[in-house]
C-alpha positions as CSV (number, residue, x, y, z in Angstrom):
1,X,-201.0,20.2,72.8
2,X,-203.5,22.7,71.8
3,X,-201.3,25.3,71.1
4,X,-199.2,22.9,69.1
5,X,-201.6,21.4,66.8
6,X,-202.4,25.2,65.9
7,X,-198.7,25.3,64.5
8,X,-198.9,23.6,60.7
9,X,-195.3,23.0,61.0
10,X,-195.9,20.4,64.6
11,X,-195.9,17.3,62.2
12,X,-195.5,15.3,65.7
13,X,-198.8,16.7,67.5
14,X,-200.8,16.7,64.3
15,X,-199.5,12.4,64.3
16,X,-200.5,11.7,67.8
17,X,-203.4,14.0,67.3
18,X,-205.0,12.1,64.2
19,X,-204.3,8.6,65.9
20,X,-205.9,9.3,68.8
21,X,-209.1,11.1,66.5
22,X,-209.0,7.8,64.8
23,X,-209.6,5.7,67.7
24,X,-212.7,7.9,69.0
25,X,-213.9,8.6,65.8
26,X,-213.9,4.3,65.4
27,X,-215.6,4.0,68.8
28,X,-218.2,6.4,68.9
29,X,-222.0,5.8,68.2
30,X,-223.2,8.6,65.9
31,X,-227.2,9.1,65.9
32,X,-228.2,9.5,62.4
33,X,-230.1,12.8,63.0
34,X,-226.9,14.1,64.2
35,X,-224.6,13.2,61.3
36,X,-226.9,15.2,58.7
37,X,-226.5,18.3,61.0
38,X,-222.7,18.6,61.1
39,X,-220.6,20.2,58.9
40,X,-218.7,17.3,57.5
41,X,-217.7,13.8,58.7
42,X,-214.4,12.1,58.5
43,X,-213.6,8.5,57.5
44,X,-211.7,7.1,60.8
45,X,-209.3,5.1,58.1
46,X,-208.5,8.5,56.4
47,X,-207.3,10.2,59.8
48,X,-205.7,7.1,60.8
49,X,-203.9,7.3,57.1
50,X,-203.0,11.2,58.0
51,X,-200.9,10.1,60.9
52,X,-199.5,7.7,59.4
53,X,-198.0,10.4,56.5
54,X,-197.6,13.0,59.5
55,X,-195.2,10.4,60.9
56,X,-193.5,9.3,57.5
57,X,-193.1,13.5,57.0
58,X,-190.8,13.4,60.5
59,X,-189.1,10.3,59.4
60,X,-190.2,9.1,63.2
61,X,-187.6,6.1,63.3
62,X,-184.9,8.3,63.5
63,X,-186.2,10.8,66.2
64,X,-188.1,9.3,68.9
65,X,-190.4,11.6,71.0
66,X,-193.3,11.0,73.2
67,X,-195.5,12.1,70.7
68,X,-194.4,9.4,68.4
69,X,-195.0,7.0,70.7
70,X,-198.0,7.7,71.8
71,X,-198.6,8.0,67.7
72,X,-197.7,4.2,67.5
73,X,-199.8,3.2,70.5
74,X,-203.0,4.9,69.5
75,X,-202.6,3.3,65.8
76,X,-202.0,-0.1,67.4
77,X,-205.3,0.1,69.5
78,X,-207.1,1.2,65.9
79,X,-205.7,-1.6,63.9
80,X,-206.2,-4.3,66.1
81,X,-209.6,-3.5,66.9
82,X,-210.5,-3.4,63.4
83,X,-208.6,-7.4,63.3
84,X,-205.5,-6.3,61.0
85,X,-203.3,-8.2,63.9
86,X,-199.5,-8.1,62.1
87,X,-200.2,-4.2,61.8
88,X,-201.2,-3.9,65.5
89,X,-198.3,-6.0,66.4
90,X,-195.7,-3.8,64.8
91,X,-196.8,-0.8,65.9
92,X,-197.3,-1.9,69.7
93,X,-193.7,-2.9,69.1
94,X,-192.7,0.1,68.0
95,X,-194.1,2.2,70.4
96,X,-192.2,0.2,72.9
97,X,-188.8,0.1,71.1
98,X,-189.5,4.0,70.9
99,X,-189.8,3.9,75.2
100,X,-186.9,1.7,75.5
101,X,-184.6,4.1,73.5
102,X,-186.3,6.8,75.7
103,X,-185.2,4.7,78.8
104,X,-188.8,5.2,80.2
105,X,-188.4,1.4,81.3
106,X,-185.4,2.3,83.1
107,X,-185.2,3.9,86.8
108,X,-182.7,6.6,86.0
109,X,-184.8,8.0,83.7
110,X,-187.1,9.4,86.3
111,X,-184.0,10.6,89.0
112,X,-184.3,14.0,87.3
113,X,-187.8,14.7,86.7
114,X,-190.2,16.7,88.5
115,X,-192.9,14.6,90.2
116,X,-196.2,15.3,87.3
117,X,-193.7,14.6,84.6
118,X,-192.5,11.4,86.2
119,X,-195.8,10.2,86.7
120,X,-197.1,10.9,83.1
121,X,-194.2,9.3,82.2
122,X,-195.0,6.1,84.2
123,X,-198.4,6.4,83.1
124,X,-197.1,5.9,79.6
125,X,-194.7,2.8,80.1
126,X,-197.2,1.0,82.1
127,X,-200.2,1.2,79.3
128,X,-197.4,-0.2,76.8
129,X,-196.6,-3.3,79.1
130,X,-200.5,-3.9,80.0
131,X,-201.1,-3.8,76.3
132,X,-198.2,-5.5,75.6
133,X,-199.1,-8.3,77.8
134,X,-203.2,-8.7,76.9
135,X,-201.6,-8.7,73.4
136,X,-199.1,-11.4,73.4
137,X,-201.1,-13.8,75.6
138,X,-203.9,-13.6,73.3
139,X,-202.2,-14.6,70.3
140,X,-198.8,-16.5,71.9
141,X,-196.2,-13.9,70.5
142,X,-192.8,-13.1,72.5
143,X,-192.7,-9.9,74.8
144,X,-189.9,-7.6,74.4
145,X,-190.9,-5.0,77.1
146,X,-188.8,-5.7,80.6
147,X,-189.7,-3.4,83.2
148,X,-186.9,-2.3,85.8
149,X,-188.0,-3.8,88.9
150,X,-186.8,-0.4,90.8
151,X,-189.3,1.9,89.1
152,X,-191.0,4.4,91.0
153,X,-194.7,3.6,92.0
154,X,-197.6,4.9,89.8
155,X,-199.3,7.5,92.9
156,X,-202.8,7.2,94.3
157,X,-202.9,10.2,96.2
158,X,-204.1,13.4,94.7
159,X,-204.9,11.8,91.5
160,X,-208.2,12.1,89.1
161,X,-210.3,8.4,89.7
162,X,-209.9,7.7,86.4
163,X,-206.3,7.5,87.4
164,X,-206.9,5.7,90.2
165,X,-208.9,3.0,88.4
166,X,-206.0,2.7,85.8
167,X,-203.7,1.8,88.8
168,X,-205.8,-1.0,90.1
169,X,-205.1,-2.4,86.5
170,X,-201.7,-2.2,86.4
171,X,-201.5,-4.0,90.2
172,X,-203.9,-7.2,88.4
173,X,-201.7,-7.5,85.8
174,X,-198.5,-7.5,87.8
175,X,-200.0,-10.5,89.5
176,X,-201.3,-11.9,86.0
177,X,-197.0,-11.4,84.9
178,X,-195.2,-12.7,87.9
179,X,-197.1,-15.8,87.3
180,X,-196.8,-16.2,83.5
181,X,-193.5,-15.6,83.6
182,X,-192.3,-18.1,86.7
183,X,-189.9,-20.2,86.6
184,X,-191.5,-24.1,85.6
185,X,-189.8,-25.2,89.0
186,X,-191.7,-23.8,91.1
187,X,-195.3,-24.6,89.5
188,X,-196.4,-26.2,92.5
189,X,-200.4,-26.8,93.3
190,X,-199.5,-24.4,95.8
191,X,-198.3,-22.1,93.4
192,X,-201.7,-22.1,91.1
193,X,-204.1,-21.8,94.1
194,X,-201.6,-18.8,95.9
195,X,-201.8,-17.0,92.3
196,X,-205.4,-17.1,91.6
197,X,-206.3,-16.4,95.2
198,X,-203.7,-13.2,94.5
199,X,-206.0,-12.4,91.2
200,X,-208.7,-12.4,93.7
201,X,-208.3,-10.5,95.7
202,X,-207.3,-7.4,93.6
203,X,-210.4,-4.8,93.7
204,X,-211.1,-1.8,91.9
205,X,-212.1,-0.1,94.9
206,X,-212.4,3.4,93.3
207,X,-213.7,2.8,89.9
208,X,-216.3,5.6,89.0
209,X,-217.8,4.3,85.8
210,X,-219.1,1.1,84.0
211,X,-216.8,1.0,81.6
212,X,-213.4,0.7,83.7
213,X,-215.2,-1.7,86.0
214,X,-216.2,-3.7,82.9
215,X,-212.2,-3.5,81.7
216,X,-211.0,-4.8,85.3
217,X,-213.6,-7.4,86.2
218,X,-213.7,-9.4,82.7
219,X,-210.0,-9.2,82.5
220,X,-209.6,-10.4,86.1
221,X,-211.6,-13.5,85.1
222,X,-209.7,-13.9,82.1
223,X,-206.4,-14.0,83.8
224,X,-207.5,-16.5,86.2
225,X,-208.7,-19.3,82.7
226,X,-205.2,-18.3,81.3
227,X,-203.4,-19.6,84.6
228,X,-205.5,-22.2,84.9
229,X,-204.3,-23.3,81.3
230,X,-201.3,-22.9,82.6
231,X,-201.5,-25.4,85.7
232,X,-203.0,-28.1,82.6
233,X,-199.0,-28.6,82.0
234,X,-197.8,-29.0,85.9
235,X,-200.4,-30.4,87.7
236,X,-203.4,-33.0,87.6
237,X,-206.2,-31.5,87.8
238,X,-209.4,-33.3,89.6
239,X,-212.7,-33.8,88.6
240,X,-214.0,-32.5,92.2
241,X,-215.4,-29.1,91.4
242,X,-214.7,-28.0,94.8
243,X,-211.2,-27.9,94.2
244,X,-211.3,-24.4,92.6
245,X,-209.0,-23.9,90.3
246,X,-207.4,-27.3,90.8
247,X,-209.9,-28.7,89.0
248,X,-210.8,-29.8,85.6
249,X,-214.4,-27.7,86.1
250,X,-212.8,-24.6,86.9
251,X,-214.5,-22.8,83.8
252,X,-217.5,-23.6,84.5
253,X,-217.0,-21.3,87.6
254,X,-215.6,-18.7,85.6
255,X,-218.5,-18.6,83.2
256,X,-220.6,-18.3,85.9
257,X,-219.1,-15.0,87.1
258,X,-218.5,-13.5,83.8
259,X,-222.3,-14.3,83.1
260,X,-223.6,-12.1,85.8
261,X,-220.9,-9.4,84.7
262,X,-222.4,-9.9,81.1
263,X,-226.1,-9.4,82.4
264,X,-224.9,-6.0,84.6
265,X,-223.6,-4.5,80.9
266,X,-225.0,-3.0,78.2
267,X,-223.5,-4.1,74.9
268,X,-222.2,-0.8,74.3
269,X,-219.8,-1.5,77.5
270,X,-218.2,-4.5,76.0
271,X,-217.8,-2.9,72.1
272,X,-216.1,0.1,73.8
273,X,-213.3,-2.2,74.7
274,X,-212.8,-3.4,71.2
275,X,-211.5,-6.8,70.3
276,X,-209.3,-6.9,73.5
277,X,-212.5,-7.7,75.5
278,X,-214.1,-10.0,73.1
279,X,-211.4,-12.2,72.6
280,X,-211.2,-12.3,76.6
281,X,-214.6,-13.4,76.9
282,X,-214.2,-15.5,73.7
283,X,-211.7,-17.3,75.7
284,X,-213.4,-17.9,78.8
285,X,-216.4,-20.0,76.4
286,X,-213.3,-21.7,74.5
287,X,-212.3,-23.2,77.8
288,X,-215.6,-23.9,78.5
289,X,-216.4,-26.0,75.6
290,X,-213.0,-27.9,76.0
291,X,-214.2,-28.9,79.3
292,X,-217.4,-30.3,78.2
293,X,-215.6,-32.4,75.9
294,X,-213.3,-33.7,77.7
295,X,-215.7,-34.5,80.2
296,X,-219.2,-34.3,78.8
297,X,-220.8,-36.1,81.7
298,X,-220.8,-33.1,83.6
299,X,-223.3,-31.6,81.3
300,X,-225.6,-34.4,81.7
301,X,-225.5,-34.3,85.2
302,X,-226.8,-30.8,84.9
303,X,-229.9,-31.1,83.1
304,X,-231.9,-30.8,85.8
305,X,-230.3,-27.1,86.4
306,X,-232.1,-24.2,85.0
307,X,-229.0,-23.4,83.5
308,X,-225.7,-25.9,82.4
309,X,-222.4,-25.3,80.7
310,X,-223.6,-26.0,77.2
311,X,-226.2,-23.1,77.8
312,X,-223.5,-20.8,79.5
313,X,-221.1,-21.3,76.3
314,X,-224.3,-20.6,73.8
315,X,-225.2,-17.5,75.8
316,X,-221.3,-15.6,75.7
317,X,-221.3,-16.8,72.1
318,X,-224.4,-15.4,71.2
319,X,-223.2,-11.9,73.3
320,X,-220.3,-12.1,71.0
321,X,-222.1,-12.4,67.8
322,X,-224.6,-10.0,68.1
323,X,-221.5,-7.0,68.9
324,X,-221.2,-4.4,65.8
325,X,-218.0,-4.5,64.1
326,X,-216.9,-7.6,65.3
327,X,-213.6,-8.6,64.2
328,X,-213.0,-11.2,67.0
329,X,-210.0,-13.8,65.4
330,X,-211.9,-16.8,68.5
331,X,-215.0,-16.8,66.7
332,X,-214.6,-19.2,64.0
333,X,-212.9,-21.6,66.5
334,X,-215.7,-20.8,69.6
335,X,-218.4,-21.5,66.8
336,X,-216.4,-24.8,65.5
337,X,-216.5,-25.9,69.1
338,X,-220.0,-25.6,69.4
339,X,-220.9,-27.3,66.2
340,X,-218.5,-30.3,66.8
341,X,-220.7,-30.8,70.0
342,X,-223.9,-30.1,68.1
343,X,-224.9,-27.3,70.4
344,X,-227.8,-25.4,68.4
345,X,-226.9,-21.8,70.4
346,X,-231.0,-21.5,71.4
347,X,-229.7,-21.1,74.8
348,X,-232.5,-20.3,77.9
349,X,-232.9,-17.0,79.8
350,X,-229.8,-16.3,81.6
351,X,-230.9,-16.2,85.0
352,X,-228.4,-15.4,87.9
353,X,-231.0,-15.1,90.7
354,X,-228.8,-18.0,92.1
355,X,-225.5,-16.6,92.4
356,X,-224.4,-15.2,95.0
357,X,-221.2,-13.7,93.8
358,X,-220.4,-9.7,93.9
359,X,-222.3,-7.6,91.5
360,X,-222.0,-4.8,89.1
361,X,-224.6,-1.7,89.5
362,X,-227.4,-1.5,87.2
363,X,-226.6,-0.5,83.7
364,X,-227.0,3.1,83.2
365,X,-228.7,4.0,79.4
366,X,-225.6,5.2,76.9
367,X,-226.8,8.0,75.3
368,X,-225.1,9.5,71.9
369,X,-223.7,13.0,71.6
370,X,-222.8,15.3,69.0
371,X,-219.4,15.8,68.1
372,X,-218.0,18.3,65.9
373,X,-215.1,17.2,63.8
374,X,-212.0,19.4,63.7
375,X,-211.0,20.3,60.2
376,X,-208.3,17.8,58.8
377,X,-205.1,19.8,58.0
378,X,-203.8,18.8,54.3
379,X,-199.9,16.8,54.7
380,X,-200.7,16.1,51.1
381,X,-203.1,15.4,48.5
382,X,-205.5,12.8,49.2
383,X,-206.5,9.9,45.9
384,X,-210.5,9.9,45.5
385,X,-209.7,6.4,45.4
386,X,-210.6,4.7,48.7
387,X,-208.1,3.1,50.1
388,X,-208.4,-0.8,49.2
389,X,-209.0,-2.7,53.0
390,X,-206.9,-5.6,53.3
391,X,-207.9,-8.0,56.4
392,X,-205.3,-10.7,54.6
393,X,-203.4,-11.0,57.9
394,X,-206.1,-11.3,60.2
395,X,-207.9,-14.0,58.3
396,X,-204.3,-15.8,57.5
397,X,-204.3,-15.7,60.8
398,X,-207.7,-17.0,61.8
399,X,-207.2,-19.6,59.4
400,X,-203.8,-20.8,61.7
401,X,-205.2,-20.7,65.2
402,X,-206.4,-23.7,67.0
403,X,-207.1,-24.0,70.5
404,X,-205.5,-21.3,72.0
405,X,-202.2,-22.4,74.3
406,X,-199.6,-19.6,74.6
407,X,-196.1,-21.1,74.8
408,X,-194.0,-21.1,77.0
409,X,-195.7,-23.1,79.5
């Protein structure tokens, strides 16, 4: 790819190579001091526009490549975490209708590949159906990517950690998949507690860093309030705490966890995952809420805790709020919620002294670094005229959610 991009003809590597810019340029930190000391800077909007143009310049539709894909993919992770959520739907589309007509969903695909290739091409089809899948669940659209149940496994053996770690994902959200997409008959009690005890047991046993173990462990959680809200339409759920996820109080439990994950992170963690995490958590205090309102006697009866449910919803909503650049769809509806129960948000010191589940390491300090941006190549004259930001579709869309309930249940 380096070679490529040095070639002002490779319209496909300078695409995928702008989108992906785009995305780090939108995640990074700068420090001030830093900024005034490089040569130039570079709007992450204005390089996500140059793939876009790099892409129109190939007409892309009509010639699918990997690089295109990839194009799409990285453009939908920049949309959607700045909350433009038809945009980021299209494109994650795209990307996969772009794999399908590739076949990399299909097992003879990879007959006649050497083993690397394979696997990078495995790699890629399996971050479109994990994306694909967080993306749908969290704002109830259909999927259209089917993977062929015959597909070679993703290797652990001889592979970077980082690789490793990605693995571990893909086997939670196999779990997470069967379940959502069961058949209704066989929604059993049995069924729920077999499928969160699956979710369960899942570890990330060789995650190096913070950051994947952030991405793993809050999503983990996450799947096991979005089966839960499943079970809501198959089976009655009890009042008995005990009962796990059989019971009403399950969120509570949840909460709990995510809360010491929460207090194991530094804030930079969480807004390095964009709005996918956000909305996760934002989820988790949703469910929350609804459970202290259907049955508010439970936070009365623990007032005499040092900490309740009320103060455990105030506390992820307060995380929430204080992210930068957050574009999180849940947080008009997490914050109607809280002001229909007349929770002020003051909540106490979030002590988890008392819990006794598994812990994260200590936060490490994040500490900035200087990049130096690579000059832009010129696809065309660029307007002076900034390029008007239209969040229409994300707040149409705030404005239509309600409690969140995918279909299909």
């Amino acid at each position: 790819m380096i070679s490529r991009i040095q070639d002002p003809e490779d319209s496909e590597a300078y695409a995928l190579c702008t989108a992906l810019t785009a995305v780090v340029l939108a995640h990074l930190k700068f420090n001030p001091a830093d900024i005034t000391q490089t040569s130039h800077t570079v709007d992450n909007g204005w390089v996500a526009g140059e793939s876009e143009r790099a892409r129109a310049s190939v007409r892309y539709h009509e010639k699918p490549s990997l690089e295109l894909l990839l194009s799409s993919f990285f453009l939908h992770i920049f949309y959607a975490n700045r909350g433009h959520v038809w945009r980021a739907t299209v494109l994650i589309r795209e990307a996969i209708t772009l794999a399908q007509f590739l076949e990399l969903d299909q097992a003879k695909h990879y007959k006649q590949l050497s083993k690397k290739e394979a696997q990078l091409h495995l790699r890629i089809i399996w971050i479109l159906s994990i994306t694909e899948r967080g993306h749908t669940t969290r704002f109830d659209l259909p999927r259209i990517l089917r993977l062929d149940p015959d597909l070679p496994p993703l290797e652990t053996q001889d592979v970077e950690p980082g690789l490793v770690a990605f693995t571990d994902l893909c086997q939670l959200f196999q779990t997470f998949g069967r379940a959502m997409d069961s058949d209704m008959l066989i929604r059993t009690p049995d069924f729920f507690i077999g499928t969160d005890q699956k979710l369960l047991e899942k570890r990330q046993l060789q995650s190096k860093t913070q950051v994947q173990q952030a991405d793993f462990l809050i999503t983990q959680q996450w799947m096991r309030i979005m089966v839960w809200k499943m079970s809501i339409f198959h089976v009655k759920l009890s009042v008995n705490a005990d009962d796990e996820n059989l019971s009403i109080c399950f969120p509570e439990r949840v909460a709990q966890i995510v809360l010491m994950y929460l207090n194991n992170l530094s804030r930079n963690i969480i807004e390095a995952h964009g709005i996918g995490m956000q909305m996760k958590l934002a989820d988790v205090a949703i469910s929350l809420a609804d459970m202290l309102s259907c049955i508010p006697w439970v936070s009365e009866r623990r007032q005499v805790m040092k900490v309740g449910p009320g103060d455990m919803v105030c506390h992820i909503a307060q995380t929430l709020a204080s992210l930068r650049g957050n574009v999180n769809p849940r947080m008009e509806i997490l914050f109607e919620k809280l002001s229909s129960q007349g929770w002020g948000c003051s909540p106490r010191s979030m002590s988890t002294t008392d819990i006794s589940f598994e812990s994260l390491p200590a936060t490490t300090p994040i500490t900035t670094t200087t990049t130096t941006i690579l000059p832009i190549r010129q696809i065309e004259d660029v307007s002076d005229e900034p390029e008007e930001e239209n969040n229409d579709d994300y707040d149409d869309y705030v404005k239509r959610t309600k409690l969140h309930t995918p279909g299909g249940y």
